[in-house]
Structure formats: C-alpha cells, structure tokens
matplotlib code that plots the C-alpha trace (Angstrom):
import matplotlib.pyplot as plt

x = [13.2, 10.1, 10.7, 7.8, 8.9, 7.7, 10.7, 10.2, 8.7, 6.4, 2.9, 1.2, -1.0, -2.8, -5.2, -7.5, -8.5, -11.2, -11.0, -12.3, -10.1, -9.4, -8.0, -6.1, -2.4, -3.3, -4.2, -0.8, 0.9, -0.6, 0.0, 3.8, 4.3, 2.8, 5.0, 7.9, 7.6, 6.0, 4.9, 8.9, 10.1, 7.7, 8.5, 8.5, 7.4, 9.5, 7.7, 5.6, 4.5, 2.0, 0.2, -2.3, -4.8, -4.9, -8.7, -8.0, -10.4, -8.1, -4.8, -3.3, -0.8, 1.0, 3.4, 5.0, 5.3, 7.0, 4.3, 0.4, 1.4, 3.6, 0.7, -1.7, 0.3, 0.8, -3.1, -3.0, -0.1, -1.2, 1.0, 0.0, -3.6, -3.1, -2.1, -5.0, -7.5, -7.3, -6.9, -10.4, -11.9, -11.0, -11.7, -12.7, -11.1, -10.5, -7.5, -6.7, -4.0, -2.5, 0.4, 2.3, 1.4, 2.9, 5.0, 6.4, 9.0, 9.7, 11.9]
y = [4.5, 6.6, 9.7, 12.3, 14.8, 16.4, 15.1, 11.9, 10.5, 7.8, 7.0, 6.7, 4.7, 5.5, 2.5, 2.6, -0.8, -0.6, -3.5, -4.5, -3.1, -6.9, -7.3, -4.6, -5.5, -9.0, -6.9, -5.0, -8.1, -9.4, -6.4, -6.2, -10.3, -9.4, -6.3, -8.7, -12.2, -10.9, -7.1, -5.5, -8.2, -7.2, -4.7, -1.1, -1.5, 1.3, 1.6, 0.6, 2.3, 0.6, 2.5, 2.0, 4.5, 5.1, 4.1, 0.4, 1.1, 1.6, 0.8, 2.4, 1.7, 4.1, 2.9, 4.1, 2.5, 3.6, 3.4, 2.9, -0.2, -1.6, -1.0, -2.4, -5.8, -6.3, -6.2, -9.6, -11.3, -14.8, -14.5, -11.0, -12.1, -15.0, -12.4, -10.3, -12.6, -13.2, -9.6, -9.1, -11.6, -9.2, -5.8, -3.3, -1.0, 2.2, 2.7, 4.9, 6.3, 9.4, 12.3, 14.7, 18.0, 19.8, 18.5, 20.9, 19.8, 21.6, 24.7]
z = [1.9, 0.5, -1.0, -1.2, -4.0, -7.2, -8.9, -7.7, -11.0, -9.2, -8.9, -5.7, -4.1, -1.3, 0.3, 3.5, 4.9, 7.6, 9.9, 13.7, 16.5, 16.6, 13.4, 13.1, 14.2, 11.9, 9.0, 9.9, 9.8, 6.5, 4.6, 5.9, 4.9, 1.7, 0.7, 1.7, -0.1, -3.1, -3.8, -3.4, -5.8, -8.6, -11.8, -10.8, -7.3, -5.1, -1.4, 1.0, 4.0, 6.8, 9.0, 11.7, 13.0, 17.2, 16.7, 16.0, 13.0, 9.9, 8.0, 6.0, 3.1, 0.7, -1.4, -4.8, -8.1, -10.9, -13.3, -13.5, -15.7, -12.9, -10.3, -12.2, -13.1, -9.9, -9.4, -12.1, -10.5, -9.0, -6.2, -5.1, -5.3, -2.9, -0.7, -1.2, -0.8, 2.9, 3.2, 1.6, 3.8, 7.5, 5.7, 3.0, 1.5, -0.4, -3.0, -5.3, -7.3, -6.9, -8.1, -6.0, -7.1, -3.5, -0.5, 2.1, 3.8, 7.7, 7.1]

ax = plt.figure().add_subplot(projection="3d")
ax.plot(x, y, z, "-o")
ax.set_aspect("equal")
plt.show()
C-alpha cells in the first residue's frame, strides 16, 4: 500500500499518459500488467497507483521508488522496456520525478 509522508524516504514518480477515449481502459490495462509481471519485482520499486481521468483523455500513474538509481534502472531493464514500447505506440506522455515537501492528511 502507498504511503504519502515526509518520512517516507522515497522518490516519486508522477507520469501522465494522454491517450484516445478509446484507448484509455487498454492503456489501464497495460500499465497494470506491466507493474505486475515485471516493474514490482525490480530493486527498490515500492508502489504503483493507476488512475484514469473521467474525460477518457488521460492516465495517470504515481508510484514510489526508493531511489532515483532504482527508478532509473528500471528505465534500462529489457523487460520493462518491452512493456513500454507498446505503451508508446497508443500515447504520450509526461513524467517526472518528484519529493514530498507537504501532505495534509483530513483532521
């Protein structure tokens, strides 16, 4: 389970695909096959988190990793590439890496 917390000592990634409507629950699906044959059994990977936008226009993913190193490995592994590659081919996207500098949990 994902933990948002300053004390969580994690990096984060934060990815937007833009897809068709048409694609969208197939992107879903890819992204969600991916994270479980191959990106959860890699070095320092913590979380995943799939999200769809009501608009049928985006997904979204935000995962954790316990290093920029582990992230970036992953980005050079042959079998998280395969997965990628299809990915590519139904829509762009936009990640980046992020820290936690505030979360505000509901009183």
């Amino acid at each position: 389970m994902v933990t948002i917390s300053k004390a969580n000592d994690v990096v984060t990634l934060i990815n937007v695909f833009t897809v068709e409507p048409e694609n969208q629950q197939r992107l879903v699906d890819m992204l969600v096959e991916a994270t479980e044959k191959t990106m959860k059994k890699l070095p320092g990977f913590v979380s995943a988190n799939i999200h769809k936008s009501a608009d049928g226009l985006r997904v979204a993913n935000y995962a954790q990793w316990r290093r920029r190193e582990d992230f970036e490995a992953m980005l050079k592994n042959p079998e998280a590439t395969t997965h990628m590659k299809p990915i590519m081919e139904i829509a762009k996207f936009d990640a980046h890496l992020y820290e936690l500098v505030e979360s505000t949990p509901a009183p």
